[in-house]
C-alpha positions as MATLAB code, in Angstrom:
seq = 'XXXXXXXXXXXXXXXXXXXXXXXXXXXXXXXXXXXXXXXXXXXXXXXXXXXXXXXXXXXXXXXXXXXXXXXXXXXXXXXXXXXXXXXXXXXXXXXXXXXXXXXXXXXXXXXXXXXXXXXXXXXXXXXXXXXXXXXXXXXXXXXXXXXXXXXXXXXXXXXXXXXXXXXXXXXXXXXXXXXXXXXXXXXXXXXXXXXXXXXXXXXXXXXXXXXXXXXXXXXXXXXXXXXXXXXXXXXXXXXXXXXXXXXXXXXXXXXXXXXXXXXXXXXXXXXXXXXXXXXXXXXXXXXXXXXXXXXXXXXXXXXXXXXXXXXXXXXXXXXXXXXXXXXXXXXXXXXXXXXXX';
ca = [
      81.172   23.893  146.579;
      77.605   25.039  144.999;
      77.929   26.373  141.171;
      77.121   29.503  140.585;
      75.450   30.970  137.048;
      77.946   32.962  135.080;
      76.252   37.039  135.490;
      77.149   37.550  131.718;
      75.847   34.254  130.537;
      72.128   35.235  132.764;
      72.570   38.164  131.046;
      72.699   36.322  127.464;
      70.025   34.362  128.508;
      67.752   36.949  130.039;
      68.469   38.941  126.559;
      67.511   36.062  124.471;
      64.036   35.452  126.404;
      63.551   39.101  125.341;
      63.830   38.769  122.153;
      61.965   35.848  121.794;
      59.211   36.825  123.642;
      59.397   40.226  121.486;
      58.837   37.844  118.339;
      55.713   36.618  119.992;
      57.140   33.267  120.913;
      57.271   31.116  123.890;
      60.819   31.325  125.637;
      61.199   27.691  125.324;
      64.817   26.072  125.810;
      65.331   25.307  122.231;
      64.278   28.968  121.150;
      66.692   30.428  123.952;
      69.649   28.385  122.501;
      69.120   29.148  119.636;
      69.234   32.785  120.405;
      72.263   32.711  122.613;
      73.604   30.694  119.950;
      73.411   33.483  117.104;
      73.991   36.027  119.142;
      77.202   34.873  121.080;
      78.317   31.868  119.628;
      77.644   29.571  122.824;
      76.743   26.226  122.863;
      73.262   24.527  123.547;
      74.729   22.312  126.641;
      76.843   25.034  128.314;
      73.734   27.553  127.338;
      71.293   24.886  129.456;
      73.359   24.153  132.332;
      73.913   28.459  132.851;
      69.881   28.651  132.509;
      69.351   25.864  135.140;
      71.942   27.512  137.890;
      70.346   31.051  137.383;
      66.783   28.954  138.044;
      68.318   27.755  140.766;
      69.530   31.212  142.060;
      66.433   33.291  140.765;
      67.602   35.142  138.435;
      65.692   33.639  135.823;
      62.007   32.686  136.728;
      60.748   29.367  135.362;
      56.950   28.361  135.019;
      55.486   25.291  133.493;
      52.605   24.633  132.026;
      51.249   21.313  131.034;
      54.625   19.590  130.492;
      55.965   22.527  128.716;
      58.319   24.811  129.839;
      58.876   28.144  129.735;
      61.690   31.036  131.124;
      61.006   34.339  132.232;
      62.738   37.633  133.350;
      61.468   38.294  137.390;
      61.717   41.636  137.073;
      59.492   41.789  134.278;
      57.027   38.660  134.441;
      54.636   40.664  131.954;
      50.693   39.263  132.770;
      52.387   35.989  134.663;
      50.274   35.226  138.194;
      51.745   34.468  141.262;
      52.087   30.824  141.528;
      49.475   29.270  143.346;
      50.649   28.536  147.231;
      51.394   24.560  147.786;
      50.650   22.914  150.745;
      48.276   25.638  152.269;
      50.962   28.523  152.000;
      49.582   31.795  151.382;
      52.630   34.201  149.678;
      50.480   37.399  151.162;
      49.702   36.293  154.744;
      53.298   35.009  154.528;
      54.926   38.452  153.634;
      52.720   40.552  156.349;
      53.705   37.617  159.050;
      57.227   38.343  158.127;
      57.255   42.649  158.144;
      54.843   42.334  161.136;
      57.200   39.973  163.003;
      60.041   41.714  162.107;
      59.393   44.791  162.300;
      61.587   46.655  161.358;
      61.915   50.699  161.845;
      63.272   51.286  158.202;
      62.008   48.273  156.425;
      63.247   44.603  155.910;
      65.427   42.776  153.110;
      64.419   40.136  151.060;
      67.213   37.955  152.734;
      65.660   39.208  156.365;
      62.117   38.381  155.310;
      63.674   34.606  153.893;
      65.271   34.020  156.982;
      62.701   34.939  158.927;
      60.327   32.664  157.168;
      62.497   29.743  156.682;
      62.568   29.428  160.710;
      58.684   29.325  161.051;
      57.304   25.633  161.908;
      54.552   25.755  158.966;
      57.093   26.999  156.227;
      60.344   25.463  157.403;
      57.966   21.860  157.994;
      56.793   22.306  154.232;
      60.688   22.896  153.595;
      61.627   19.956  154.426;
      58.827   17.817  153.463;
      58.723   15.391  150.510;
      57.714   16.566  147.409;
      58.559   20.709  148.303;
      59.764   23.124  146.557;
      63.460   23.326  147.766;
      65.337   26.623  148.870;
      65.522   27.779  145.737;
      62.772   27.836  144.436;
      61.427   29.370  147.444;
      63.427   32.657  146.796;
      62.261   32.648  143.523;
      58.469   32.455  144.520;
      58.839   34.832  147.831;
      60.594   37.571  145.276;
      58.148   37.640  142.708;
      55.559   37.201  145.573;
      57.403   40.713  147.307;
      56.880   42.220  143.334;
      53.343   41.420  142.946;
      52.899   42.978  146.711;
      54.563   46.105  146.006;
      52.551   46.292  142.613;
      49.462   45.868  143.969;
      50.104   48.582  146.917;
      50.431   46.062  149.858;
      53.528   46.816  150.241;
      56.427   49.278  150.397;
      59.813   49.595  148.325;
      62.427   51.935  149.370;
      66.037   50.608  147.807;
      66.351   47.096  148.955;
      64.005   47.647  151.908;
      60.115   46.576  151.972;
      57.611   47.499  154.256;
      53.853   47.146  155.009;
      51.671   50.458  153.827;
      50.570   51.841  157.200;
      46.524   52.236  157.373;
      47.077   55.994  157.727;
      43.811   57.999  158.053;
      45.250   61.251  156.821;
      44.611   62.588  153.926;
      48.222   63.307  152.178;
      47.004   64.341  148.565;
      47.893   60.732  147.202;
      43.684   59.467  147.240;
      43.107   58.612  151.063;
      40.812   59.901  152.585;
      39.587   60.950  156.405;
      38.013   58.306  158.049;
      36.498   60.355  159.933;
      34.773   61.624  156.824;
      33.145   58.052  156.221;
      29.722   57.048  157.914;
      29.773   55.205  160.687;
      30.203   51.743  160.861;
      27.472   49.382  160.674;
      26.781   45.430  161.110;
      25.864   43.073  158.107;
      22.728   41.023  158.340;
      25.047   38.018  158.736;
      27.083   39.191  160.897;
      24.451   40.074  163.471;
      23.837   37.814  166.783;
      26.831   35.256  165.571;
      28.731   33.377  168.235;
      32.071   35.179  169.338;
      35.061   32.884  170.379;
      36.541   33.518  173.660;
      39.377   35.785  173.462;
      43.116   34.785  173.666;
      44.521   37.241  175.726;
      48.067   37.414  174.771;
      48.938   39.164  171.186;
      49.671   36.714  168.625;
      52.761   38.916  166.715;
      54.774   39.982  170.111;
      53.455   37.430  172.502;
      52.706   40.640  174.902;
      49.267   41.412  176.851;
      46.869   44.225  177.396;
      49.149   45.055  179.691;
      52.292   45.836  177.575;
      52.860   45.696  173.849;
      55.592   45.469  171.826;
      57.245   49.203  173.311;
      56.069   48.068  176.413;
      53.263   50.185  176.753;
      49.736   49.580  177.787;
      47.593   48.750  174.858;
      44.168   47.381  174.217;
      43.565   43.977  172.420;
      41.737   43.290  169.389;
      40.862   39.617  169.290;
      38.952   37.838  166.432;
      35.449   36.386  166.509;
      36.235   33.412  164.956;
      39.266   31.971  166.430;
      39.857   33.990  169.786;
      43.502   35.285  167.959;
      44.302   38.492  169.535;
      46.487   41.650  168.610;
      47.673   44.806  169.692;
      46.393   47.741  166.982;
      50.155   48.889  166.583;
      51.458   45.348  165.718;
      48.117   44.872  163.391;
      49.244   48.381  161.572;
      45.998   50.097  162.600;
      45.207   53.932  163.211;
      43.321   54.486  166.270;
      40.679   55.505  163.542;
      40.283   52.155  162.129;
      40.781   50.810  165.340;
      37.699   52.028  166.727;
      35.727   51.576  164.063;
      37.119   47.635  164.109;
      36.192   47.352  167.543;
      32.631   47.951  166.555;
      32.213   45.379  164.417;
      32.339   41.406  164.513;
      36.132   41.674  163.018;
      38.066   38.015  161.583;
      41.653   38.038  161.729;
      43.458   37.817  158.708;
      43.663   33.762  158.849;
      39.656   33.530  159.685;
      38.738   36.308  156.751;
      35.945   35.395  154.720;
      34.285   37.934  152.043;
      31.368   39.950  153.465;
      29.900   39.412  150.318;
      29.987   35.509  149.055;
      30.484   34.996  153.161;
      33.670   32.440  151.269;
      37.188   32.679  151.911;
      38.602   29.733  149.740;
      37.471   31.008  146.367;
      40.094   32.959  144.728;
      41.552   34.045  148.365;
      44.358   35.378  146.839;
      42.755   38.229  145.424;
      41.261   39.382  148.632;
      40.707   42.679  149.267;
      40.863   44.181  152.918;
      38.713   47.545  153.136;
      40.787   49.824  155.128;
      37.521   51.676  156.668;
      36.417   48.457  158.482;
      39.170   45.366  157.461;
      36.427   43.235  156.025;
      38.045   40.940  153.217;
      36.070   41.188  149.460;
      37.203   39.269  146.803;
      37.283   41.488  143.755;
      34.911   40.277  141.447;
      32.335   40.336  144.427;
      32.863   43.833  144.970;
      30.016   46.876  143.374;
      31.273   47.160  140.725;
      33.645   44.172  140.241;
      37.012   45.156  140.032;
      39.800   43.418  137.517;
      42.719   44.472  139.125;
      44.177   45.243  142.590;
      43.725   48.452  143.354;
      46.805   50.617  144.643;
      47.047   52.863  147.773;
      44.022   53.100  150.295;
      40.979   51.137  149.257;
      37.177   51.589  150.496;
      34.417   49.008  150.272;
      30.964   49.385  149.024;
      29.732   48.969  152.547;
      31.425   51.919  153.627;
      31.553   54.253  150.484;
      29.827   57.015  151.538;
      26.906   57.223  148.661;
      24.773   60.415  147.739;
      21.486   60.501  148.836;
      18.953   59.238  145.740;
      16.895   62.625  145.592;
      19.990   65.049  145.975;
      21.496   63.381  142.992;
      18.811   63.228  140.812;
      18.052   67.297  141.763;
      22.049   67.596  140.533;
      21.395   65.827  137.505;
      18.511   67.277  136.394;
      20.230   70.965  136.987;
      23.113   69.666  134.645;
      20.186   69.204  131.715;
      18.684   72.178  132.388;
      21.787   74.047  132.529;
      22.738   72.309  129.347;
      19.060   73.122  127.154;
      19.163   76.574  128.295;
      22.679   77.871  126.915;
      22.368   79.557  123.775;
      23.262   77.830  120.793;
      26.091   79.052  118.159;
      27.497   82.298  118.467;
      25.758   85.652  119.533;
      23.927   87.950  116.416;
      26.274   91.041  115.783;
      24.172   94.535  117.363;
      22.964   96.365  114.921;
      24.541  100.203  114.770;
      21.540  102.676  114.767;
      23.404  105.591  115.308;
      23.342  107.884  112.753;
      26.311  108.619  110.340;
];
């Protein structure tokens, strides 16, 4: 029979690690006994074991850092980064394989999108390999992975649901806009006369063809020039918007994606970008300008930004300075009354 953490000793715990951290401390074991300790009157070994188990479960996050360790509330990791994946696993191309391949109407679970993982070769082979990082810390990982997501705008939270944000072109008052309203698109100097893979014509997330997607209806593929991986448009989330504008270009598939800028897709990929005018990959600090943070919502790209034309803005600016020199400064004189009395 597995042990389970006691709910109102994580709870002790999870209070302690706030407190410490409030004091500007690192949670460290001895600080967190000590706190449970004073507070409740439990003892250091029983206080360890409960912190292990709700490891364990991942209720309590746990992140070390040359040799030294230190605990951490998951719903409230503060500036901690998503651990780094091991063995080649990418948390984000992990979490869209698992919405896309489930998808489901309403949105999937946590313990859907586990289960669904677990029983993929690559992740279930890494599972059971030497040296991995065991079930549980794999739940940890994939739900602070599914936080960072959903913080960063990837993805959807309703209740205990998650779901991918659809590529919608509409513009619904929250920031998108029309891509319709965008220039069209156009081919980077790189990207011009390269090689194109032959096409695989069978859809990679519902295994259907051209002939029949996933509601098995006729649907057009969209195959990478890299690899020869093909998709339906409704299984890769696109609008028919974005789809034709995809079609246009020499399009990677999310595995091949390199940034259109560097043209490199191992530095920093986890902070990849995906323009949702064109789905070219950027990493953010080769975007114009470079960008700190991942934005939220529907994101554009400096390649297809639509940008004033030089001479109309400088005629708008210098209107602003004339405006500005010609109001009248302080307040009006006071008419004079000439009217006799």
């Amino acid at each position: 029979m597995v042990k389970l953490a006691n709910p109102l000793y994580t709870s002790w715990i999870l209070e302690a690690i706030r407190k410490v951290k409030k004091q500007k401390q690192r949670p460290s074991e001895e600080r967190i006994c000590n706190a449970v300790s004073m507070s409740h009157g439990l003892d250091r070994k029983t206080v360890l074991e409960h912190l292990e188990l709700s490891v364990k479960d991942g209720s309590i996050l746990k992140v070390s850092n040359k040799g030294l360790n230190s605990y951490k509330d998951p719903d409230n990791p503060g500036r901690l980064a998503l651990p780094k994946p091991r063995g080649g696993l990418d948390w984000n191309k992990l979490i869209k394989r698992a919405l896309e391949g489930l998808h489901e109407a309403g949105g999937s679970s946590l313990k859907s999108i586990e289960r669904f993982l677990k029983c993929q070769a690559d992740v279930a082979g890494y599972l059971s390999g030497s040296g991995s990082m065991g079930p549980g810390l794999f739940h940890q990982q994939l739900r602070l992975a599914l936080k960072r997501a959903v913080a960063h705008g990837r993805v959807v939270k309703q209740g205990p649901l998650f779901r991918q944000v659809s590529r919608s072109s509409q513009n619904d008052g929250t920031g998108c806009v029309s891509l319709d309203s965008l220039p069209p698109v156009r081919l980077l100097p790189h990207e011009k006369d390269r090689p194109v893979a032959e096409p695989i014509p069978i859809c990679s997330f519902c295994l259907g063809t051209k002939e029949q997607n996933r509601d098995k209806k006729p649907e057009e593929l969209i195959s990478c020039a890299d690899c020869g991986n093909s998709g339906h448009p409704s299984c890769l989330k696109f609008s028919p918007e974005l789809t034709a504008r995809v079609k246009a270009l020499w399009w990677q598939c999310i595995e091949c994606k390199t940034c259109s800028s560097c043209q490199d897709q191992g530095k920093n990929a986890e902070n990849m970008l995906f323009c949702d005018s064109c789905d070219r990959g950027f990493h953010m600090e080769c975007c114009d300008p470079p960008l700190t943070r991942m934005p939220k919502g529907m994101w554009i790209c400096q390649i297809c930004r639509p940008r004033k034309k030089g001479r109309k803005l400088l005629h708008e600016k210098a209107a602003q300075i004339k405006r500005r020199y010609n109001a009248p400064l302080g307040r009006p004189k006071a008419v004079q009354n000439t009217q006799p009395s």
